[in-house]
SEFI-194701 format. One record per atom (N, C-alpha, C): residue number from 1; residue in three letters; atom name; x, y, z. Coordinates in Angstrom, 1 decimal. Example, Ala and Ser with C-alpha at 12.3 -4.5 7.8 and 13.67 -1.06 7.14 Angstrom:
<rs>
r k=1 | r=ALA | a=N | X=13.2 | Y=-5.7 | Z=7.8 .
r k=1 | r=ALA | a=CA | X=12.3 | Y=-4.5 | Z=7.8 .
r k=1 | r=ALA | a=C | X=13.2 | Y=-3.3 | Z=7.8 .
r k=2 | r=SER | a=N | X=12.8 | Y=-2.2 | Z=7.1 .
r k=2 | r=SER | a=CA | X=13.7 | Y=-1.1 | Z=7.1 .
r k=2 | r=SER | a=C | X=12.9 | Y=0.0 | Z=7.9 .
</rs>
This chain:
<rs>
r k=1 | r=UNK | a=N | X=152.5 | Y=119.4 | Z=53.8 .
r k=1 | r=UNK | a=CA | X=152.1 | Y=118.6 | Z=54.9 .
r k=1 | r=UNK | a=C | X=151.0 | Y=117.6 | Z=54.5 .
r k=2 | r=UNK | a=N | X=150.0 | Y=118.1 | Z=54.0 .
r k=2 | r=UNK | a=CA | X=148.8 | Y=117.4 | Z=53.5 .
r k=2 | r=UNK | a=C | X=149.5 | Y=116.4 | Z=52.8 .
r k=3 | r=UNK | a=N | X=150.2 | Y=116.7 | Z=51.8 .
r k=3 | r=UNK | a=CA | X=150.7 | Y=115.6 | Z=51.2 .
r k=3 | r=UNK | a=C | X=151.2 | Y=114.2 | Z=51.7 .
r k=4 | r=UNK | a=N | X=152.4 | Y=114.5 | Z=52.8 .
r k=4 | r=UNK | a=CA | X=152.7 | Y=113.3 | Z=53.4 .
r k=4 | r=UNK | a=C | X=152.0 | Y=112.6 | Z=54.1 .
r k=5 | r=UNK | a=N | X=150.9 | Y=113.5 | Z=54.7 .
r k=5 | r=UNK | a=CA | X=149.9 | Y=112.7 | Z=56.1 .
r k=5 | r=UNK | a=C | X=149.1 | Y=111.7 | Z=54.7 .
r k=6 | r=UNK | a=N | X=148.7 | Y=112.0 | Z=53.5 .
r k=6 | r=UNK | a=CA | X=148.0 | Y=111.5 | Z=52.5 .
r k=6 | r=UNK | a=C | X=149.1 | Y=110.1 | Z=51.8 .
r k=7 | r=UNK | a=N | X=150.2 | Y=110.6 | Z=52.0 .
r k=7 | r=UNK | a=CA | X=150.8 | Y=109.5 | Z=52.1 .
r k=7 | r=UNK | a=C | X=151.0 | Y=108.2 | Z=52.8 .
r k=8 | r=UNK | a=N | X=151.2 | Y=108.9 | Z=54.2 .
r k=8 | r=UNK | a=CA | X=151.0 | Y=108.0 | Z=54.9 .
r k=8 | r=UNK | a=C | X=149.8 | Y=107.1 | Z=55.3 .
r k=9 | r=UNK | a=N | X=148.9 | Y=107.4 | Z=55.2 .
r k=9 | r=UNK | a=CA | X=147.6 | Y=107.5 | Z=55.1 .
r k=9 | r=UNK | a=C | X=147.5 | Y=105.9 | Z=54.0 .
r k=10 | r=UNK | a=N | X=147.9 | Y=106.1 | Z=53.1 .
r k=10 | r=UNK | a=CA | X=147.8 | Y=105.0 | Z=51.8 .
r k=10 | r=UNK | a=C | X=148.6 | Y=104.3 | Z=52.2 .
r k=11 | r=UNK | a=N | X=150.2 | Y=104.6 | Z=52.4 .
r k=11 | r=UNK | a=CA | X=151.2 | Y=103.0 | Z=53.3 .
r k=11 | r=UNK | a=C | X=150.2 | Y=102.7 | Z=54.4 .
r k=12 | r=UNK | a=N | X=149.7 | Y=103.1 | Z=55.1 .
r k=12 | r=UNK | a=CA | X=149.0 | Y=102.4 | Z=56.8 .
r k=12 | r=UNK | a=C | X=147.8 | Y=101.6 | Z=55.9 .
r k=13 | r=UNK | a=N | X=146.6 | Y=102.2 | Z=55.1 .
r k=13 | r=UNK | a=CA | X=146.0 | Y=101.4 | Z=54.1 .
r k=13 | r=UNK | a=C | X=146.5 | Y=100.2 | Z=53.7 .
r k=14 | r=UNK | a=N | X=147.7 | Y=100.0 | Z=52.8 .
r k=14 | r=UNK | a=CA | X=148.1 | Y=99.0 | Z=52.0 .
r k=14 | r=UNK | a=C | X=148.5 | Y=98.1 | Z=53.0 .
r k=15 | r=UNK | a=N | X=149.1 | Y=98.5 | Z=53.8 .
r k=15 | r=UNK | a=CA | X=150.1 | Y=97.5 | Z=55.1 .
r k=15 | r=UNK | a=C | X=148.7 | Y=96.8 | Z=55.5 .
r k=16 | r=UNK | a=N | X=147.4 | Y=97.0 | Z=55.5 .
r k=16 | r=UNK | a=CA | X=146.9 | Y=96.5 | Z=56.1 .
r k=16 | r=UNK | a=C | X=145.6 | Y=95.8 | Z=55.1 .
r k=17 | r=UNK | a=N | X=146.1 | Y=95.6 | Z=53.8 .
r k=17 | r=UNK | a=CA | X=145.2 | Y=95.4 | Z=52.7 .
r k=17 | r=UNK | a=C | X=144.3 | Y=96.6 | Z=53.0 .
r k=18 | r=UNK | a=N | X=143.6 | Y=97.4 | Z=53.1 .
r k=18 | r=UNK | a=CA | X=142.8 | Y=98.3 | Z=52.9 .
r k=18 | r=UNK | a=C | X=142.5 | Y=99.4 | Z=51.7 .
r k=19 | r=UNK | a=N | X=141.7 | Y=99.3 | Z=51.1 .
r k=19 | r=UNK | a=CA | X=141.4 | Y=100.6 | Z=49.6 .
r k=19 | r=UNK | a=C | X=141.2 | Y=101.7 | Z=50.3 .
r k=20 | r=UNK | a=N | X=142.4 | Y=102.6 | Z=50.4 .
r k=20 | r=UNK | a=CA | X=142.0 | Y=103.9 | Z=50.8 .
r k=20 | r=UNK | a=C | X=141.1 | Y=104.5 | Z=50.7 .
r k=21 | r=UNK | a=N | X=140.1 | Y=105.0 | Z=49.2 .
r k=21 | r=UNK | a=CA | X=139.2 | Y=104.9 | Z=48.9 .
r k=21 | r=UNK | a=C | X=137.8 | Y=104.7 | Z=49.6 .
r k=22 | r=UNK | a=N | X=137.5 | Y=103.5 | Z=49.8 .
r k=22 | r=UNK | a=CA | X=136.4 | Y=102.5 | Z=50.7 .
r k=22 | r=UNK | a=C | X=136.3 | Y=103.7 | Z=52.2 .
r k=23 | r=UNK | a=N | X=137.6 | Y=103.4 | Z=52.8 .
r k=23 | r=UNK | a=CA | X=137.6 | Y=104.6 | Z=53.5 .
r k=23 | r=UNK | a=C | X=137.4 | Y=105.7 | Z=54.0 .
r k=24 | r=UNK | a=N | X=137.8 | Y=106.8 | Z=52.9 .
r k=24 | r=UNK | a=CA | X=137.6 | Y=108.5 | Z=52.3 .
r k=24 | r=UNK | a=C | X=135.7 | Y=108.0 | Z=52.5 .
r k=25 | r=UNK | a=N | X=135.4 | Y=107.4 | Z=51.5 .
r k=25 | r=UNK | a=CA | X=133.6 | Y=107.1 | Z=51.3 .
r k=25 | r=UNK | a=C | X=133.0 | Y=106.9 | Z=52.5 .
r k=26 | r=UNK | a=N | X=133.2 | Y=106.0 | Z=53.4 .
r k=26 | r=UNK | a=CA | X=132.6 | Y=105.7 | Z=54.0 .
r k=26 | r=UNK | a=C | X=132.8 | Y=107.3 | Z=55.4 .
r k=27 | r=UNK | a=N | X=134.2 | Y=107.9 | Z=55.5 .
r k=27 | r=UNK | a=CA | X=134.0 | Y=109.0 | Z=56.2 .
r k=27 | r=UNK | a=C | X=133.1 | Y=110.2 | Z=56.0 .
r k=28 | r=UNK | a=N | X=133.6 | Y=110.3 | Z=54.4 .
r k=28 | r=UNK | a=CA | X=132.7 | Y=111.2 | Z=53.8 .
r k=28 | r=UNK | a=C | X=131.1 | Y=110.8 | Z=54.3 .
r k=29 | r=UNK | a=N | X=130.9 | Y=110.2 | Z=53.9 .
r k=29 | r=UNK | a=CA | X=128.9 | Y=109.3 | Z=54.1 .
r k=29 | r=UNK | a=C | X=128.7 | Y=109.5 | Z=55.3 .
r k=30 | r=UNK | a=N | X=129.5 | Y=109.4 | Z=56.4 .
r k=30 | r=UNK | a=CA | X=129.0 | Y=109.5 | Z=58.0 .
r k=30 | r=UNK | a=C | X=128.9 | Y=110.5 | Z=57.7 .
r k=31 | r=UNK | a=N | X=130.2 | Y=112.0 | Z=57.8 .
r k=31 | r=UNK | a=CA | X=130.1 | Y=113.2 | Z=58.0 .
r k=31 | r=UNK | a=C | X=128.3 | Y=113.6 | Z=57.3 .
r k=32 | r=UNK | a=N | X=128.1 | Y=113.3 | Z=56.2 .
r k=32 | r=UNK | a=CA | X=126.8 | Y=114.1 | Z=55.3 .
r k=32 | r=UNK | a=C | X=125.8 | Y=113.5 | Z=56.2 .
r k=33 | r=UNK | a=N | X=126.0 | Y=112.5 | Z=56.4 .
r k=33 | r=UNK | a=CA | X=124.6 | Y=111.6 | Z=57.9 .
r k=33 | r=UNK | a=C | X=124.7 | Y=112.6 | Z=58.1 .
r k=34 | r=UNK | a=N | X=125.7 | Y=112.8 | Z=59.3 .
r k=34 | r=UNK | a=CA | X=125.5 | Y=113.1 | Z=60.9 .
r k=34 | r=UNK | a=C | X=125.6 | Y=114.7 | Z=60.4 .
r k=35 | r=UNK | a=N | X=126.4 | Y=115.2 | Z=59.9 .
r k=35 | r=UNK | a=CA | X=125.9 | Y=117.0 | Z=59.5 .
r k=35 | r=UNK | a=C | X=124.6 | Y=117.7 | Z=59.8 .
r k=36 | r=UNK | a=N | X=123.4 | Y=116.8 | Z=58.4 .
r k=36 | r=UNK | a=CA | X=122.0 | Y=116.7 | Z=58.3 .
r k=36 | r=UNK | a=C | X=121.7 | Y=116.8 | Z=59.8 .
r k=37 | r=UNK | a=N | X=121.7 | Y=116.1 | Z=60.8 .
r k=37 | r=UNK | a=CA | X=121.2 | Y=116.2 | Z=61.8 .
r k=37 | r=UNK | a=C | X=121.6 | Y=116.9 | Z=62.9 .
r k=38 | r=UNK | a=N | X=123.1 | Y=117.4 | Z=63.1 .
r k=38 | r=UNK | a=CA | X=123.3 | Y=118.4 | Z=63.8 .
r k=38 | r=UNK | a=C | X=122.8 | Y=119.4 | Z=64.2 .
r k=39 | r=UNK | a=N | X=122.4 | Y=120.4 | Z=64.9 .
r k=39 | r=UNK | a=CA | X=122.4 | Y=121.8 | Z=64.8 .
r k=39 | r=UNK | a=C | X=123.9 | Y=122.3 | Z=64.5 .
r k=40 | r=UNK | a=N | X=123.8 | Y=123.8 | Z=63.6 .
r k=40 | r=UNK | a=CA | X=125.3 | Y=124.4 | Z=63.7 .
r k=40 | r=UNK | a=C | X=126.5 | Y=124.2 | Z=64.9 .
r k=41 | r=UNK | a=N | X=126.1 | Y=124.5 | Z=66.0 .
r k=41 | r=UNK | a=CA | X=126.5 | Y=125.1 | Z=67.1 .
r k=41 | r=UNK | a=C | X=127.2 | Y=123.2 | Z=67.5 .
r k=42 | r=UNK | a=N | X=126.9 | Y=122.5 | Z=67.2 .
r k=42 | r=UNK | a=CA | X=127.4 | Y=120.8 | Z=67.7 .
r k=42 | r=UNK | a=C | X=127.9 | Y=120.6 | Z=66.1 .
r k=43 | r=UNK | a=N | X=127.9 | Y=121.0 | Z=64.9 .
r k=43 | r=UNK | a=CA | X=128.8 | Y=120.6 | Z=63.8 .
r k=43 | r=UNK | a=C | X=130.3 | Y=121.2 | Z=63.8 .
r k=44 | r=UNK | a=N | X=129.8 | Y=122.9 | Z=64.4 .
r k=44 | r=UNK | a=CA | X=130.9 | Y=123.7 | Z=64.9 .
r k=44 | r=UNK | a=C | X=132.2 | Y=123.0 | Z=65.5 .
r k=45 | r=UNK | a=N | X=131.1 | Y=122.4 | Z=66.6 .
r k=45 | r=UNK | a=CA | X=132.4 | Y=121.9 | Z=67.7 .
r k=45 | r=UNK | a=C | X=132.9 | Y=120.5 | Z=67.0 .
r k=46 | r=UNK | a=N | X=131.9 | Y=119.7 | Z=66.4 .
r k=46 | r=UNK | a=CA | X=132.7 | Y=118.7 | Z=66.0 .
r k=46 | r=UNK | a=C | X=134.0 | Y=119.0 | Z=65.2 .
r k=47 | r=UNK | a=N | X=133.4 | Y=119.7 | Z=64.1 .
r k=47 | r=UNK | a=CA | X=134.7 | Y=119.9 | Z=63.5 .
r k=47 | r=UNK | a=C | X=135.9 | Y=120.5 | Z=64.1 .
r k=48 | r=UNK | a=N | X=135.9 | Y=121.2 | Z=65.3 .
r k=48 | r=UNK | a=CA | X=137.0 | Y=122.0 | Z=65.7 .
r k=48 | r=UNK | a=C | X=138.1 | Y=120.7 | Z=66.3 .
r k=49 | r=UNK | a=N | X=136.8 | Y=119.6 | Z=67.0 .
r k=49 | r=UNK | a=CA | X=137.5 | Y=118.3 | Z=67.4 .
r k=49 | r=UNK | a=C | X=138.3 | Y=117.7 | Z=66.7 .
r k=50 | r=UNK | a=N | X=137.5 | Y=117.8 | Z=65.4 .
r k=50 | r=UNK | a=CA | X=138.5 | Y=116.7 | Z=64.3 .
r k=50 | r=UNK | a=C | X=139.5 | Y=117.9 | Z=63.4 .
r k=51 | r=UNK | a=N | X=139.8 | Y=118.9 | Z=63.7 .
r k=51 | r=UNK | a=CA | X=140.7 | Y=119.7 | Z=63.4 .
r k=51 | r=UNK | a=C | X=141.7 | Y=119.7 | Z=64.7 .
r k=52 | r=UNK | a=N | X=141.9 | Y=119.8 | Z=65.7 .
r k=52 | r=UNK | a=CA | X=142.3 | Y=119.2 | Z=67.0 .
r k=52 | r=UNK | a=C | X=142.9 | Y=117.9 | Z=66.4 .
r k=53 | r=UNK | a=N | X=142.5 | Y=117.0 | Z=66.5 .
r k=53 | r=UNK | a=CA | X=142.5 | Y=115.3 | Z=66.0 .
r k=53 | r=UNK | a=C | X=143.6 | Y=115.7 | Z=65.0 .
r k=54 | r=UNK | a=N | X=143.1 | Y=116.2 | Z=63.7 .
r k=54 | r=UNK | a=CA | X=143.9 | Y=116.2 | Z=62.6 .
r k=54 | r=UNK | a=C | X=146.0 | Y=116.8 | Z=62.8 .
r k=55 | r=UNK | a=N | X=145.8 | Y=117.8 | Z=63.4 .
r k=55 | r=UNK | a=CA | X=146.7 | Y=118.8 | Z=64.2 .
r k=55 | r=UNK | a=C | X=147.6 | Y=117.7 | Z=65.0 .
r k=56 | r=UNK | a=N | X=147.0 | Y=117.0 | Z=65.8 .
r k=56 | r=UNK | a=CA | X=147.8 | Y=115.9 | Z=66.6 .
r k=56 | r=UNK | a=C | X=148.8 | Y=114.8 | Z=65.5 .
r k=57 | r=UNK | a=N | X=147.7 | Y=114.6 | Z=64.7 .
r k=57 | r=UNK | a=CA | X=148.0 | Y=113.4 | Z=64.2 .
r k=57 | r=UNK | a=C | X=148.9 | Y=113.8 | Z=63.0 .
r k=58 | r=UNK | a=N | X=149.4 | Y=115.2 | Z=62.6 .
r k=58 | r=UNK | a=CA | X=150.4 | Y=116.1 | Z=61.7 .
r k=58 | r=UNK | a=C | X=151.5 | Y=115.9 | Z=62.5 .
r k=59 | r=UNK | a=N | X=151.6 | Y=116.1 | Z=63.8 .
r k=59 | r=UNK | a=CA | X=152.4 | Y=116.6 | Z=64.9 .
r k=59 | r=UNK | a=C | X=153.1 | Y=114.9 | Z=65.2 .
r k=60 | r=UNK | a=N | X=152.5 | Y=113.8 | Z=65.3 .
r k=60 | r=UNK | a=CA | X=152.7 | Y=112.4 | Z=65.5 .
r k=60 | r=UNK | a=C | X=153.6 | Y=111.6 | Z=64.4 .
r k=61 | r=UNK | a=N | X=153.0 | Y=112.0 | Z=63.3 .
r k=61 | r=UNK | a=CA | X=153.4 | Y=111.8 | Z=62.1 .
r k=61 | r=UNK | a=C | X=154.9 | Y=112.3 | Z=61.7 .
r k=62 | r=UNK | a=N | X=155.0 | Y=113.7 | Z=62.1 .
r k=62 | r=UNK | a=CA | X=156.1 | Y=114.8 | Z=61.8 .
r k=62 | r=UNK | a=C | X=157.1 | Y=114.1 | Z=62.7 .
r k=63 | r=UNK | a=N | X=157.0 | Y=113.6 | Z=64.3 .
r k=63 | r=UNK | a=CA | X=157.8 | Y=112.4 | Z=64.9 .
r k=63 | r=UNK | a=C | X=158.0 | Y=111.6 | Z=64.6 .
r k=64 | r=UNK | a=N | X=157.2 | Y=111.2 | Z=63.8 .
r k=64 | r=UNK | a=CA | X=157.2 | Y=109.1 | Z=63.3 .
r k=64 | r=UNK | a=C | X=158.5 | Y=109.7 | Z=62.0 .
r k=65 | r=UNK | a=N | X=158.2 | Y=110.7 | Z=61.1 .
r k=65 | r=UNK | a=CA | X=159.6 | Y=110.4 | Z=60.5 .
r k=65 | r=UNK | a=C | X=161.0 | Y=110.7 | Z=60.4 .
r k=66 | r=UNK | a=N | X=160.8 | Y=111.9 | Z=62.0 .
r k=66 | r=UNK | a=CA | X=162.0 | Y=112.3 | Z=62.1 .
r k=66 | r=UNK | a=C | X=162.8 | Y=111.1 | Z=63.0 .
r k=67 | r=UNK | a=N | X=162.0 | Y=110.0 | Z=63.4 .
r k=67 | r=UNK | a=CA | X=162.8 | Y=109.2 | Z=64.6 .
r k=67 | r=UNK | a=C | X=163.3 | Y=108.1 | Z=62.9 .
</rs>
């Protein structure tokens, strides 16, 4: 599964001129920001959100190629 959302991920990139890359970095760089400044207990929940998020967007994706 990782694989194709990483797939897809680099077509939606390219379709849109974008360096996947540039991307990954600049998410990566927020998360290490905003981490630093969190308490546990609000990085906790963030991540559970963007695990939520991710889960949806497996589930969207898994529709986009069965239609």
């Amino acid at each position: 599964m990782k694989d194709i959302i990483h797939q897809k991920f680099e077509e939606k990139c390219s379709l849109h001129n974008i360096r996947s890359e540039v991307i990954n970095k600049l998410v990566l760089d927020t998360i290490r920001e905003v981490s630093g400044k969190l308490s546990n207990k609000h990085f906790d929940m963030m991540l559970k959100d963007f695990e939520t998020e991710q889960t949806a967007l497996e589930k969207s994706i898994e529709q986009t190629k069965d239609t």
